[in-house]
C-alpha positions as CSV (number, residue, x, y, z in Angstrom):
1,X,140.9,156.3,-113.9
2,X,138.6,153.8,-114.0
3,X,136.4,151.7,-111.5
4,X,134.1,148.5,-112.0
5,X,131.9,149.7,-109.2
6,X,128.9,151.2,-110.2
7,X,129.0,154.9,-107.9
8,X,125.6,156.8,-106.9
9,X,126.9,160.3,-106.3
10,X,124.3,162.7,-103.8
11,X,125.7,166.5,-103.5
12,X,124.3,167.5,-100.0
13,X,121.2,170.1,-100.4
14,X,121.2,173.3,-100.3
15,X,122.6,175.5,-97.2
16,X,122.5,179.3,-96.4
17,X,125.6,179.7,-97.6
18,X,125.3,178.0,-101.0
19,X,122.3,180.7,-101.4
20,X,124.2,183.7,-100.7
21,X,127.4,182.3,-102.4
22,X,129.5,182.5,-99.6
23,X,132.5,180.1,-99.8
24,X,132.1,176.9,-97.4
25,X,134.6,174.7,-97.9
26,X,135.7,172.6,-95.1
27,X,133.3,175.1,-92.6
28,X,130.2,173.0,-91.2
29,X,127.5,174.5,-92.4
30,X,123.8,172.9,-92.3
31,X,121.7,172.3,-95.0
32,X,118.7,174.5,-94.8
33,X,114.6,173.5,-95.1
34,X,115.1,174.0,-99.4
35,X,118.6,171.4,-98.8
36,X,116.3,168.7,-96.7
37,X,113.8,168.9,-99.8
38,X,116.6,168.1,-102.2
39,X,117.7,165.7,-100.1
40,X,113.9,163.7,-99.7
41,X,113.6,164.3,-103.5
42,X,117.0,162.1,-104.1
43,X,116.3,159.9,-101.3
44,X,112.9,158.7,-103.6
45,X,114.6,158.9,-107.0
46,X,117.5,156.4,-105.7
47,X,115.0,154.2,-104.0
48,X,113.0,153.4,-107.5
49,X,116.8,153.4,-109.0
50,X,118.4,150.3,-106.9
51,X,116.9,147.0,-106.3
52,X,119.1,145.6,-103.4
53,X,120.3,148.7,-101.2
54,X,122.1,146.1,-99.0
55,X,124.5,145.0,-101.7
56,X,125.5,148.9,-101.3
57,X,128.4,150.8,-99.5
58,X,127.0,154.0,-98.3
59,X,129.6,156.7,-97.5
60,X,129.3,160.1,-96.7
61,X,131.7,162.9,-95.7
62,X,131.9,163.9,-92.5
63,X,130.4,167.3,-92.4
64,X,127.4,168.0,-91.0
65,X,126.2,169.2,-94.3
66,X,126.5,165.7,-95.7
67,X,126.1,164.0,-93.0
68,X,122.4,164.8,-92.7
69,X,121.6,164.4,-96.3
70,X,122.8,161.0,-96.3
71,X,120.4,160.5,-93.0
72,X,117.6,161.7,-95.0
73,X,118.5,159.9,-98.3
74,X,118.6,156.7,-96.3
75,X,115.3,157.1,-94.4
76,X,113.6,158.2,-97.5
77,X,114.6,155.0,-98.9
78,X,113.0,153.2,-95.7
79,X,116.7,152.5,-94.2
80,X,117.9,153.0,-91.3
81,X,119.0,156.4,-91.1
82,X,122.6,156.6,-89.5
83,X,123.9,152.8,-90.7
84,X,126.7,154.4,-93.4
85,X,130.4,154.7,-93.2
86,X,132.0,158.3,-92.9
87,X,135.5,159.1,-95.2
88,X,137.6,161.6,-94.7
89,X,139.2,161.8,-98.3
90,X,135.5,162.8,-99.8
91,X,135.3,166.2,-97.6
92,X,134.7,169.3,-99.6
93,X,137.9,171.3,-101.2
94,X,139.4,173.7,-98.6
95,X,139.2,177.2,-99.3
96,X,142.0,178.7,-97.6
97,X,141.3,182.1,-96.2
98,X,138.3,182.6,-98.3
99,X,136.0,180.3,-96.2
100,X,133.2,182.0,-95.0
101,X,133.5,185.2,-97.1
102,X,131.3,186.0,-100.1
103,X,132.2,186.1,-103.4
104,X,130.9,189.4,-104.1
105,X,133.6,190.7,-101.4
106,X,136.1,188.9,-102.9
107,X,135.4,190.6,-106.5
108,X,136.3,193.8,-104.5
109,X,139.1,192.9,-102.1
110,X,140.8,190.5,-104.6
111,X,140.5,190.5,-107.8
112,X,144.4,189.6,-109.1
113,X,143.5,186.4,-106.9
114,X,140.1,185.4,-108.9
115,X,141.7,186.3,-112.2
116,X,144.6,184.1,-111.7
117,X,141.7,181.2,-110.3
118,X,140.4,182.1,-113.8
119,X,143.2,181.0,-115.6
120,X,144.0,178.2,-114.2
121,X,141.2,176.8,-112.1
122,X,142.6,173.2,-111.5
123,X,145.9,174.1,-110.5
124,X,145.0,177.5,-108.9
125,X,145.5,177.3,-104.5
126,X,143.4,179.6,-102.7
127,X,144.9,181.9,-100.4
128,X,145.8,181.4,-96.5
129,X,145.9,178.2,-94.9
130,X,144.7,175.0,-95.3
131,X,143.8,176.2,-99.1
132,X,143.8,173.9,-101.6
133,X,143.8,173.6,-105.3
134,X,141.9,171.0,-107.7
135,X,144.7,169.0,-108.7
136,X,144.9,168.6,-105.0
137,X,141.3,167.3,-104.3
138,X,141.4,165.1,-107.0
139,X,144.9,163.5,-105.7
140,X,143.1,162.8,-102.5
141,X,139.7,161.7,-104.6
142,X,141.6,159.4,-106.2
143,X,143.3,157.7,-103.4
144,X,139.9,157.3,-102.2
145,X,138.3,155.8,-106.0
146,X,141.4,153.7,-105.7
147,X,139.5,151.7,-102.8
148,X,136.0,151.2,-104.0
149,X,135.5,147.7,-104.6
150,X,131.5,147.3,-103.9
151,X,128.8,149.4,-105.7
152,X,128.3,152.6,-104.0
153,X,126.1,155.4,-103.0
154,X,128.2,158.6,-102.1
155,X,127.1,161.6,-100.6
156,X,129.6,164.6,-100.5
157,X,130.4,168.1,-102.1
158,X,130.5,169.7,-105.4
159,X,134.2,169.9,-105.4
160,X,134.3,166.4,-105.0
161,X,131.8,165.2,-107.5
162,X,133.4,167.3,-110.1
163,X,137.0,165.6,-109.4
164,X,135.5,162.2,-109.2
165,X,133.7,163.0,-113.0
166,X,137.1,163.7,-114.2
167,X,139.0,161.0,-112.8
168,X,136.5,158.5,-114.3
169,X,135.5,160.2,-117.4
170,X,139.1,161.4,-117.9
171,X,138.1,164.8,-118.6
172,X,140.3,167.7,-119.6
173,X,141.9,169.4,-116.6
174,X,140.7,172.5,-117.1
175,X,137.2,171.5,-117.6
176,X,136.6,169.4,-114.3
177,X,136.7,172.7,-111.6
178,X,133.7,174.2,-114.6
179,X,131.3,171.1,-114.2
180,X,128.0,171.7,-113.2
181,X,126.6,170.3,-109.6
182,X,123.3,170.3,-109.0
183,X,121.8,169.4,-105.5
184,X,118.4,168.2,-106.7
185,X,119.9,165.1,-108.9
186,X,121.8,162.2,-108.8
187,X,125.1,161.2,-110.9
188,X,125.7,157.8,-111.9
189,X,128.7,156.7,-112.9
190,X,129.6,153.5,-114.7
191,X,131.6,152.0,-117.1
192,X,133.7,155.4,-117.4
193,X,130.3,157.3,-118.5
194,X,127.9,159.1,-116.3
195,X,124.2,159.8,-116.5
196,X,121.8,162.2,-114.5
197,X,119.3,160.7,-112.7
């Protein structure tokens, strides 16, 4: 799928949860003091990265998570803080009844359910409500990519960076839930390539 609009991707920073590999998903967790450091770090890189920040779309998720990343990206940056749009369609994958456990528990308590994940990671649904698959995000990413006219910055979720990667890189489905997502960079992607910055 491809998009003339040159896309800034931020993951929000770190959060407790991230460090203790507990599943978030959809919950609204805050970034912690390591997060809002990842978060200043990307908020310089992209400032020495675009010349006209007004000739931007900034966009965000909703959660809290992402929400105050993109507040700190954009004061970093010497913007005002809380002038960016929020998008429903670029909140985090929903994990089902496995938001807010760790993974370590769920090694125990259910591990048919993590080797069937295993083999077949895009199209796998996790447990309980709400829970959804991959192929589902990236239905929902794409109605979104569909949309993006203007040159963006994005911040949002690892879930939905790696959908958004495969959808404009048309990556093999089985490869996009595998990607890696670091908090501490930023993705570029143009022209149907994408570059770490």
């Amino acid at each position: 799928m491809q998009t003339t609009a040159t896309i800034y991707f931020i993951r929000h920073g770190e959060t407790d949860w991230n460090a203790e590999l507990r599943f978030q998903g959809q919950e609204d967790v805050p970034i912690n003091a390591k997060g809002e450091g990842q978060a200043a770090r990307n908020g310089r890189m992209l400032a020495t990265l675009l010349d006209r920040p007004e000739h931007y779309d900034f966009v965000a998720s909703p959660l809290l998570r992402t929400r105050h990343t993109m507040e700190i990206v954009r004061g970093e940056m010497g913007l005002s803080p809380t002038e960016y749009r929020l998008e429903d369609r670029l909140k985090e994958i929903h994990y089902g009844g496995w938001q807010r456990r760790k993974l370590d528990a769920i090694k125990l308590e259910e591990a048919e359910a993590l080797a069937a994940r295993r083999a077949d990671p895009f199209h796998w649904r996790p447990p309980g409500p709400g829970g959804e698959s991959y192929a589902m995000l990236s239905e929902r990413v794409a109605g979104w990519l569909a949309g993006v006219t203007r040159d963006t910055v994005v911040v949002s979720h690892g879930g939905v960076m790696r959908c958004l990667r495969g959808l404009i890189e048309g990556l093999a489905l089985a490869d996009v839930p595998k990607l890696d997502v670091p908090q501490d960079r930023i993705l570029l992607l143009k022209g149907g390539r994408s570059s770490w910055h």
